[in-house]
Structure formats: structure tokens, C-alpha cells
C-alpha positions in Angstrom: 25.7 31.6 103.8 27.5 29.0 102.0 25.2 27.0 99.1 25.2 23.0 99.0 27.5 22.1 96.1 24.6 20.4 94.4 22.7 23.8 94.0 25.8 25.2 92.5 26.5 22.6 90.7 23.4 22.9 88.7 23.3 26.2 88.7 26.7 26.1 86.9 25.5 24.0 84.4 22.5 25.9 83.6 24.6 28.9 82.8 26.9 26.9 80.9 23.5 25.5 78.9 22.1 29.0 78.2 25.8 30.2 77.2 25.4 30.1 73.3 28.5 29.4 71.4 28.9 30.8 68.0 30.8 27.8 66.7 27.3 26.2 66.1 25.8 29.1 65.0 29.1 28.9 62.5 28.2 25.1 61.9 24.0 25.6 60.8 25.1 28.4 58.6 27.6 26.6 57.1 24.9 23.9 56.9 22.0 25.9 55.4 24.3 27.3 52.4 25.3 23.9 51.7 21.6 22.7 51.2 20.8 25.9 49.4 24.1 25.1 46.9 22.9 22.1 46.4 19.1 22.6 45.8 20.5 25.4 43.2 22.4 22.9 41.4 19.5 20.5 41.5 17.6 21.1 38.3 13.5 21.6 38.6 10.7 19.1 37.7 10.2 20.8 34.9 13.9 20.9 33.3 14.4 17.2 34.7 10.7 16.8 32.8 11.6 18.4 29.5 15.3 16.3 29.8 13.9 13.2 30.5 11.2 14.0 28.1 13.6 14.9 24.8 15.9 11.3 25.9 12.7 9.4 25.3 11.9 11.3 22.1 15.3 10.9 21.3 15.7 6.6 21.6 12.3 6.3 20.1 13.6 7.7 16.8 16.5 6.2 16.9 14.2 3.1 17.0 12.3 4.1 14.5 15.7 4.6 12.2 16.8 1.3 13.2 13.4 -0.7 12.3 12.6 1.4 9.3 12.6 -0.7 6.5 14.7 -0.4 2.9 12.9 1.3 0.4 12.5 -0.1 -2.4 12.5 1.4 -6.0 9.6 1.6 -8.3 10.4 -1.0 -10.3 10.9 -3.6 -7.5 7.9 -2.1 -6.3 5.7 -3.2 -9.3 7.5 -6.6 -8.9 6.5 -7.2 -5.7 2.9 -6.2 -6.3 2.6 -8.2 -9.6 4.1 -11.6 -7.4 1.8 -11.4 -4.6 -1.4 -10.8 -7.3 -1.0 -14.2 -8.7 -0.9 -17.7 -6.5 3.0 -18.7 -6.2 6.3 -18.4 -4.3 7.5 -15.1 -4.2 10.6 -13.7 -3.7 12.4 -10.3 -2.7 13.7 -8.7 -6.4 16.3 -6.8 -4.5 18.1 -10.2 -2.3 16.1 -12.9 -3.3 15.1 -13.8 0.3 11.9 -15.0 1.0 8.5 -12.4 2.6 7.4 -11.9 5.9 3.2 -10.7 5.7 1.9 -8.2 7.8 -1.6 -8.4 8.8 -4.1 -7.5 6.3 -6.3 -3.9 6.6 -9.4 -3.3 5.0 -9.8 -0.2 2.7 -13.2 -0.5 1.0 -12.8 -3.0 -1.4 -9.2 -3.2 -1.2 -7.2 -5.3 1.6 -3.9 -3.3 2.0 -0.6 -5.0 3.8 2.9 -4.5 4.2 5.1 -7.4 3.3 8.3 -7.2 4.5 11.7 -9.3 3.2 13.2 -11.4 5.8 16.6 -10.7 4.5 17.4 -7.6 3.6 14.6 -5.9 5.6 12.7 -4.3 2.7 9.7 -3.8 2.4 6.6 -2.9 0.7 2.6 -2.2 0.7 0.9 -4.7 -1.9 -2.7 -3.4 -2.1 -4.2 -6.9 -2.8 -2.3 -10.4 -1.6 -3.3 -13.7 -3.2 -1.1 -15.4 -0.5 -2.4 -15.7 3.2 -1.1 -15.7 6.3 -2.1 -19.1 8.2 -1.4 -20.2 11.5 -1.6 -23.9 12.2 -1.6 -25.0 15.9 -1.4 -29.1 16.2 0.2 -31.0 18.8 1.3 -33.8 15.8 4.3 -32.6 14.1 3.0 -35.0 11.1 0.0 -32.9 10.6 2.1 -29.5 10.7 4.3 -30.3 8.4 1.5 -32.1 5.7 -0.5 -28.7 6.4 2.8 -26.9 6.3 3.8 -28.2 2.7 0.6 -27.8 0.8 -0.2 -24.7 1.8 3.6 -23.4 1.7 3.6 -24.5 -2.5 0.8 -22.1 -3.2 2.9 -19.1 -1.6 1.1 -18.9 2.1 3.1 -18.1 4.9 2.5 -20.8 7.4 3.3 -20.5 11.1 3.4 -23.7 12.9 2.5 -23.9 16.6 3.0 -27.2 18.5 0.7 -25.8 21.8 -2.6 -23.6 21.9 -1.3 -21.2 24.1 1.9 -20.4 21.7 -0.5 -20.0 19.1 -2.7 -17.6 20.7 0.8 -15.5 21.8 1.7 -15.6 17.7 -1.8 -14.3 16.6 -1.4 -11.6 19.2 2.0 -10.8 17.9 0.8 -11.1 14.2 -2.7 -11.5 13.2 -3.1 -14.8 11.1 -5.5 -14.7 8.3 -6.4 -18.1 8.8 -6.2 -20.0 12.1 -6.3 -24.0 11.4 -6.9 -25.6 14.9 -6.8 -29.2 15.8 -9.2 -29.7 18.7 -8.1 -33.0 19.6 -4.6 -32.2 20.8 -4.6 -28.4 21.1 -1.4 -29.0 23.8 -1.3 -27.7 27.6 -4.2 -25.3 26.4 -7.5 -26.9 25.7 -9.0 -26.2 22.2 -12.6 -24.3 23.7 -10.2 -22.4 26.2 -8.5 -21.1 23.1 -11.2 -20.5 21.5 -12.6 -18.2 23.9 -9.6 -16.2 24.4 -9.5 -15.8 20.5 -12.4 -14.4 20.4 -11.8 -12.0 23.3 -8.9 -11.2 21.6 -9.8 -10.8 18.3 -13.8 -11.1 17.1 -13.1 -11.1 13.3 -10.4 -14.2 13.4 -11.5 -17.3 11.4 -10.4 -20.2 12.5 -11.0 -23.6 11.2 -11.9 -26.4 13.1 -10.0 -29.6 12.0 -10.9 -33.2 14.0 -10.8 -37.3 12.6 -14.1 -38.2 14.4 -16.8 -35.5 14.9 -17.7 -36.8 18.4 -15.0 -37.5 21.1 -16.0 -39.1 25.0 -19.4 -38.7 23.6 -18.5 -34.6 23.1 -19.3 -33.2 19.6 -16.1 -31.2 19.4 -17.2 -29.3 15.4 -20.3 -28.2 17.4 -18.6 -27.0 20.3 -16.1 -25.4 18.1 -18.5 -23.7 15.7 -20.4 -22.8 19.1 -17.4 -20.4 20.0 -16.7 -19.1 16.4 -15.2 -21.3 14.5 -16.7 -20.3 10.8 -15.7 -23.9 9.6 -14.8 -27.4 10.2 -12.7 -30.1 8.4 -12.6 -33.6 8.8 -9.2 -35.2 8.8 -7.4 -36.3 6.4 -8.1 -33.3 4.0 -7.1 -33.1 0.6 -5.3 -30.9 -0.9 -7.9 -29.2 -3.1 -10.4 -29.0 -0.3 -7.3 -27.5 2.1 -6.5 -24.6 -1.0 -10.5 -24.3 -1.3 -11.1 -23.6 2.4 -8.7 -20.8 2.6 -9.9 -19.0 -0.2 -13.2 -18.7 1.1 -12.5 -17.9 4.5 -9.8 -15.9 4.0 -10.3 -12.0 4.7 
């Protein structure tokens, strides 16, 4: 008896499904040694670790080579460290060029820094520095640059910041000795709000307080400041000998 064509049909097509072909077999061997090939020429964690790991090593100290200063010789050495004893200028005895202070570092009764020259890169470590690093933050560029000129003739390095929030980025950057803070026009930062983050950033700065009237909008502004940490206050205009006077005593 005859089947219907469908049965055999299927039936056909089942055999041909169970029939196992060795191209494929071929194919998924072929397949597997590829991935094992590759997986062998893949290195391990550990080697890509240890690679990765010597490149890093390896750019840091050519970093390090790069921003390593010029040393200098002994005798420029005692140069340096007999300019910055004594109030005055100084200048670089190798170039001439003009110093860049690092912030100071309390050893005992010693305050240690590294000063560096802005021209030809060398550098030094004075163990006492008559001249101060001071930041001045004031929206008025006529109260920078009086500031910036009388402190500047004495030898200070004076960094001038026309907005609050700039300043607070350079004291992050460098550590000022002394932080000279209008708190009338501070800029797009208000003067307590920098205050605050001042002191959260650093505890030990000294900043100093500097205002025409003591009371604005009916606000006592030296009390506020001296409420977040300002250690003084000067009323504008200041003179020069009380300026040179206020850094010197609250100076590190």
C-alpha cells in the first residue's frame, strides 16, 4: 500500500535532517582552532597588567625628567638663600629672571620652601624667606594694582585675582601666605561663601579682611569676616607702612 506523498515527504526530510554532513563538522573545528589561536595570542591579565603597569611607570618618569628643575651650584645656591634672607627684589644668579615661591613648610623653627626661577627653571630650597607669597582677590583693578605695587617693591610675590572663585582655584593650586580679601566686591562669589570654602579647604590660611565702611546694608561685614576666620581686618585706604606691617605679623 501506497503512502500519501505528504507522509513521504516528511519522512524524507527527516532523514535528510538527521543525515550529518561533515562539512560542518569541518566548519566548527575550523572555528574552535581559530578562537583558541587567537585566545593564545591574546596576552593574560597579568602580562597586559605588568605592560600597562611599566607604560605608566615609564611616562611618569619621563614627567618627572621633564619638570625636574636645574640644579643649581653651591655658590648660586648661597646667593639665593642670602637674597631671600633680607627684604628686596631678588633675582635668579644663573639668568637673572625673576622667582616663583612655593608654599612654605614648617620644620620646627624653620619654614622651609622651594623657590623656583621662572626662566630658566631652577630652583632651590631657601630655609627661611623674608618675601611672602600674597594673594589679593579685588574686583577693582585700582586696588590690585596699589596692593600689587607696594607689596611687589619689598620682594612679595603678589597674585592678583579679579573674582573670589579664581582666587580660591589659585590658593588650591598654590597655597598663599597671605590672602588679602575685599568683601565688598569679592566678584560672582560672595566674600562669606569664600570664606567658608577657605576654610574647608585649608584651616591654617590667613586672610585679611579689607572694607571702606565697617557696616554695609546695615551688615557688619569685619565681624562677619573675622566670624569665618579671617585673623584680621583693614580699613581702606591703607598705608603703606600699615600694609608691610600686617604681613609681617600674619605671615606664617
Amino acid at each position: 500500500m501506497d503512502r500519501p506523498p505528504s507522509q513521504s515527504r516528511r519522512k524524507e526530510r527527516r532523514r535528510l535532517f538527521d543525515r550529518r554532513s561533515p562539512v560542518p563538522r569541518r566548519n566548527g573545528e575550523e572555528q574552535h582552532g581559530a578562537e583558541r589561536r587567537s585566545e593564545a595570542k591574546q596576552p593574560s591579565p597579568e602580562r597586559r597588567a605588568g605592560k600597562d603597569r611599566r607604560a605608566t611607570q615609564s611616562r611618569r618618569r619621563g614627567r618627572r625628567r621633564m619638570e625636574s628643575p636645574i640644579p643649581y651650584t653651591s655658590d648660586q645656591v648661597a646667593q639665593v638663600r642670602a637674597q631671600f634672607a633680607v627684604p628686596g627684589p631678588v633675582s635668579c644668579p644663573a639668568c637673572g629672571g625673576a622667582f616663583t615661591l612655593g608654599p612654605a613648610r614648617r620644620r620646627g623653627e624653620m619654614t622651609p620652601r622651594r623657590v623656583a626661577c621662572l626662566g630658566c627653571g631652577s630652583a632651590a630650597v631657601v630655609p627661611k624667606s623674608w618675601q611672602a607669597r600674597i594673594l589679593v582677590i579685588s574686583q577693582h583693578g585700582i586696588v590690585r594694582s596699589a596692593l600689587q605695587e607696594t607689596l611687589a617693591s619689598v620682594g612679595h610675590e603678589v597674585i592678583e585675582a579679579a573674582d573670589a572663585g579664581v582666587g580660591l582655584l589659585a590658593y588650591e593650586r598654590v597655597p598663599a601666605d597671605v590672602v588679602f580679601l575685599d568683601m565688598v566686591s569679592p566678584g560672582r562669589m560672595e566674600a562669606p561663601e569664600f570664606l567658608r570654602r577657605l576654610r574647608r579647604l585649608a584651616p591654617e590660611a590667613r586672610v585679611v579682611a579689607m572694607a571702606r565702611k565697617p557696616i554695609y546694608a546695615g551688615v557688619d561685614l569685619i565681624a562677619v569676616a573675622q566670624g569665618l576666620g579671617a585673623v584680621r581686618a583693614l580699613r581702606m585706604p591703607v598705608s603703606r607702612d600699615q600694609l608691610l606691617k600686617t604681613v609681617e605679623e600674619v605671615r606664617p
